[in-house]
C-alpha positions as a LaTeX table, in Angstrom:
\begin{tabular}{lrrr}
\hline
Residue & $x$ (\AA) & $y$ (\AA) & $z$ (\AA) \\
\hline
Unk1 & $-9.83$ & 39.87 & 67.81 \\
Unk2 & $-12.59$ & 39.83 & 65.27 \\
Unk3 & $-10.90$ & 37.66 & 62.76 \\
Unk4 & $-9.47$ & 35.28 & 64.97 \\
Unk5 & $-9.64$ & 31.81 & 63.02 \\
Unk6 & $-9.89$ & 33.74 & 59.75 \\
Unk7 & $-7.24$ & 32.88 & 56.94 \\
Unk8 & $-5.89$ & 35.79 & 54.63 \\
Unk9 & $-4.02$ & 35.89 & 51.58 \\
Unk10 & $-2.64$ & 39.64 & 50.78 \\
Unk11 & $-0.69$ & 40.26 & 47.61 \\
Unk12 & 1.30 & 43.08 & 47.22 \\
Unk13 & 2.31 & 42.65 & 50.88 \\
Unk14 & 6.00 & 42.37 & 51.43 \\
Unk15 & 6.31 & 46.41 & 51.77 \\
Unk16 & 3.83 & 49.30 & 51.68 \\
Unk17 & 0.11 & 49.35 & 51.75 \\
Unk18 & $-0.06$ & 45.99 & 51.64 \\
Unk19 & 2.17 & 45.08 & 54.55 \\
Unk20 & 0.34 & 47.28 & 56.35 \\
Unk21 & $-2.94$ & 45.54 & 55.31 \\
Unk22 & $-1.39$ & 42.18 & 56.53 \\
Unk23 & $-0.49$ & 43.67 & 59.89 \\
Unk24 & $-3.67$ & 44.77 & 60.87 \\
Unk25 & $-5.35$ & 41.54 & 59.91 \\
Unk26 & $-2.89$ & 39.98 & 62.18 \\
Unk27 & $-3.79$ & 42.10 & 64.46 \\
Unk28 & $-7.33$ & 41.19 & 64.49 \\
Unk29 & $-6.54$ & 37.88 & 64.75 \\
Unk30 & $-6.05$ & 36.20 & 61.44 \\
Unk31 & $-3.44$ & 33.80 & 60.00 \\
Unk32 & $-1.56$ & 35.78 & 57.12 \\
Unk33 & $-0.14$ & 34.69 & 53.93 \\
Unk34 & 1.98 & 37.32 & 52.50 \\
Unk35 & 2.63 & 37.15 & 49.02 \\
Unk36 & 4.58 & 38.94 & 46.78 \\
Unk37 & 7.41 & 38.67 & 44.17 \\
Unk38 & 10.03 & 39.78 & 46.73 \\
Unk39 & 10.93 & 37.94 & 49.71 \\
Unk40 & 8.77 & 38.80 & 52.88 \\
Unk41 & 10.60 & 37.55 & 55.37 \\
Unk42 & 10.64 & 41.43 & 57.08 \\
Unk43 & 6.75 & 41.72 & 57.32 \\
Unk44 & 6.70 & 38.31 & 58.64 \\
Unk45 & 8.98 & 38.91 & 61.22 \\
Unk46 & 7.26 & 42.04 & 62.42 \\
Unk47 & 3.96 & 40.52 & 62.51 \\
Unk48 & 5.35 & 37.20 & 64.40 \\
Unk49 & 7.42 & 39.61 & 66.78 \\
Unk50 & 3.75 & 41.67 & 67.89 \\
Unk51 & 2.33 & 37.88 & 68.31 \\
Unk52 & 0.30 & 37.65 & 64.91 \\
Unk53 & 0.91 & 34.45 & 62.82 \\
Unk54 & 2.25 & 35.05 & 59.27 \\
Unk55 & 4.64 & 33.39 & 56.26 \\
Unk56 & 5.28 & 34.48 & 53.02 \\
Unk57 & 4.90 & 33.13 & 50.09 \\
Unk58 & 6.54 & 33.85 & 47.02 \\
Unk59 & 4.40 & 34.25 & 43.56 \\
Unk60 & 4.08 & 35.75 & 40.13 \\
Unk61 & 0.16 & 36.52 & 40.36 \\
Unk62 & 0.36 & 37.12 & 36.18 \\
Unk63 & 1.17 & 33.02 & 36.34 \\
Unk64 & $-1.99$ & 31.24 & 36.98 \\
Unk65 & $-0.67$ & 28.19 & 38.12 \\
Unk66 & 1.67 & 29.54 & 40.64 \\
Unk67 & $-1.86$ & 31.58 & 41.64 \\
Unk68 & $-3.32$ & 28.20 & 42.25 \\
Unk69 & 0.01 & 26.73 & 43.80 \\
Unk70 & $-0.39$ & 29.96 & 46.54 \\
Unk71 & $-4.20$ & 29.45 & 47.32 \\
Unk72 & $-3.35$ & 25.34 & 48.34 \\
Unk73 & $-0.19$ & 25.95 & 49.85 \\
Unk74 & $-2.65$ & 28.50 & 52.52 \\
Unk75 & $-5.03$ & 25.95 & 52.52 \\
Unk76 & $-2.73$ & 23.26 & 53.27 \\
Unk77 & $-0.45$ & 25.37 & 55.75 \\
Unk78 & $-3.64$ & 27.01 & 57.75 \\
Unk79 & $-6.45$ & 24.94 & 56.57 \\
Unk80 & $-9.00$ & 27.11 & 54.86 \\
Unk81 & $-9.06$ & 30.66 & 53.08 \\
Unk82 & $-11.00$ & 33.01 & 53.99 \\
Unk83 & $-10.19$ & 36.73 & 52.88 \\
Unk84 & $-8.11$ & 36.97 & 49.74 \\
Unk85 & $-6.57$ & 41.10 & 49.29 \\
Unk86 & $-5.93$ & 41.93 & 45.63 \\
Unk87 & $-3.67$ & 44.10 & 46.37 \\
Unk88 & $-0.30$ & 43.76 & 44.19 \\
Unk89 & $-0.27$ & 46.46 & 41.65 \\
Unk90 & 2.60 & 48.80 & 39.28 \\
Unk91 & 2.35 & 51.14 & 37.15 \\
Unk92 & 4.44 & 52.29 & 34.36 \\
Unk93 & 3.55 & 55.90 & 34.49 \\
Unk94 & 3.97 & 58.10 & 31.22 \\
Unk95 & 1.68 & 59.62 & 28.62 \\
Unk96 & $-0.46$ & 57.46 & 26.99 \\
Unk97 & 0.56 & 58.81 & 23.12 \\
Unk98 & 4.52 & 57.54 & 24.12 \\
Unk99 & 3.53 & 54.92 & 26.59 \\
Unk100 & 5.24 & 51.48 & 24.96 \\
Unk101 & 2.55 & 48.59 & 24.17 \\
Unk102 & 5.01 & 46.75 & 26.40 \\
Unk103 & 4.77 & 48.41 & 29.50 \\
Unk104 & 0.51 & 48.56 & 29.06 \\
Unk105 & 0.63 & 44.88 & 28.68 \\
Unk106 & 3.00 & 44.62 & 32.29 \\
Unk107 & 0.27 & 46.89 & 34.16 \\
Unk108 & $-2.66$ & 45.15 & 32.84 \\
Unk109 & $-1.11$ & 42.05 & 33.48 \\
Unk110 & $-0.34$ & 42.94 & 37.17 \\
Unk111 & $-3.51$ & 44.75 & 37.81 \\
Unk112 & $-5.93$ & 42.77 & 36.09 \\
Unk113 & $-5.57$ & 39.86 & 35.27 \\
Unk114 & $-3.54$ & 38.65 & 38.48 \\
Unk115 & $-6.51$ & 39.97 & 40.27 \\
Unk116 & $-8.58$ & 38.08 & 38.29 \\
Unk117 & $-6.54$ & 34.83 & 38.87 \\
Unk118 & $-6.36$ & 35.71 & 42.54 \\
Unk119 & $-9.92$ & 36.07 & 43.00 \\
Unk120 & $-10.64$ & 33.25 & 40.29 \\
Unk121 & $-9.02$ & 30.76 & 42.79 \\
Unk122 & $-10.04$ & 32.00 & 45.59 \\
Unk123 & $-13.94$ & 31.81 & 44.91 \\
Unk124 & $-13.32$ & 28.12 & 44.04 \\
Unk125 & $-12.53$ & 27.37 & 47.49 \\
Unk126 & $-14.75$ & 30.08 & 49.38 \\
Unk127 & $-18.03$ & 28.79 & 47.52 \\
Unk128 & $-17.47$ & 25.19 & 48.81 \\
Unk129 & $-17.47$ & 26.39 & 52.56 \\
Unk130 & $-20.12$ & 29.15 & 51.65 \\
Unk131 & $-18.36$ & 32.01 & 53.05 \\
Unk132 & $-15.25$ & 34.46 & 52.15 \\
Unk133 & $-14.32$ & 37.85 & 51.71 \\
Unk134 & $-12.56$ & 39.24 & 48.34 \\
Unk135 & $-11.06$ & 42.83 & 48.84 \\
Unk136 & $-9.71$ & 44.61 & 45.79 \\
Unk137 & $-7.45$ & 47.85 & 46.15 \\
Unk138 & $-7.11$ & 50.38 & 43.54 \\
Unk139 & $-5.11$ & 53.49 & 43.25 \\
Unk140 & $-5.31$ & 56.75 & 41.43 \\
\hline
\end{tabular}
């Protein structure tokens, strides 16, 4: 168990990639926050049923205060933070010459700048205890 007393937030994690990035840290041993706009209470249960400890957490990552609102509520639930996975993402495929301003704004939104809220937060809290881990996923 190589993360065992190691605290992870994963966006993106109620389905897909990301559950399955949340799984194997609770595998390893760490304490999982699973966060996502949709309800998580599936992953949580299947990590909780192989023995792993996880809860979800609920958040718009394009709203920076619900961003910080996520990072205390792990603090306060586990008591540190210590791997954050940017790993919510969309896309609004289409050609870029009839691709709506709209639906650019939504992916940059999602993609960028709720990673860089994510991470923002995150490093606040990492560099007082001099340590974490930030992983960023990206997709073709």
């Amino acid at each position: 168990m190589r993360l065992e007393g190691k605290v992870a937030i994963v966006t993106g994690a109620s389905r897909g990639l990301g559950k399955g990035i949340a799984k194997k840290l609770a595998e390893e041993g760490a304490k999982v926050v699973i966060a996502d706009m949709l309800p998580a209470d599936e992953a949580v249960a299947e990590i909780t049923a192989e023995g792993g400890t996880a809860v979800s957490y609920q958040v718009n990552i394009t709203n920076q205060e619900e961003v910080q609102a996520m990072v205390a509520f792990a603090v306060e639930k586990f008591g540190t933070l210590d791997i954050m996975v940017n790993n919510a993402g969309i896309n609004r495929d289409g050609m870029l010459h009839k691709m709506p301003k709209e639906n650019w704004d939504i992916v940059i939104n999602v993609d960028l700048t709720g990673t860089f809220y994510c991470t923002q937060e995150a490093i606040k809290y990492m560099r007082g205890k001099n340590y974490g881990r930030v992983i960023n996923i990206s997709s073709g």
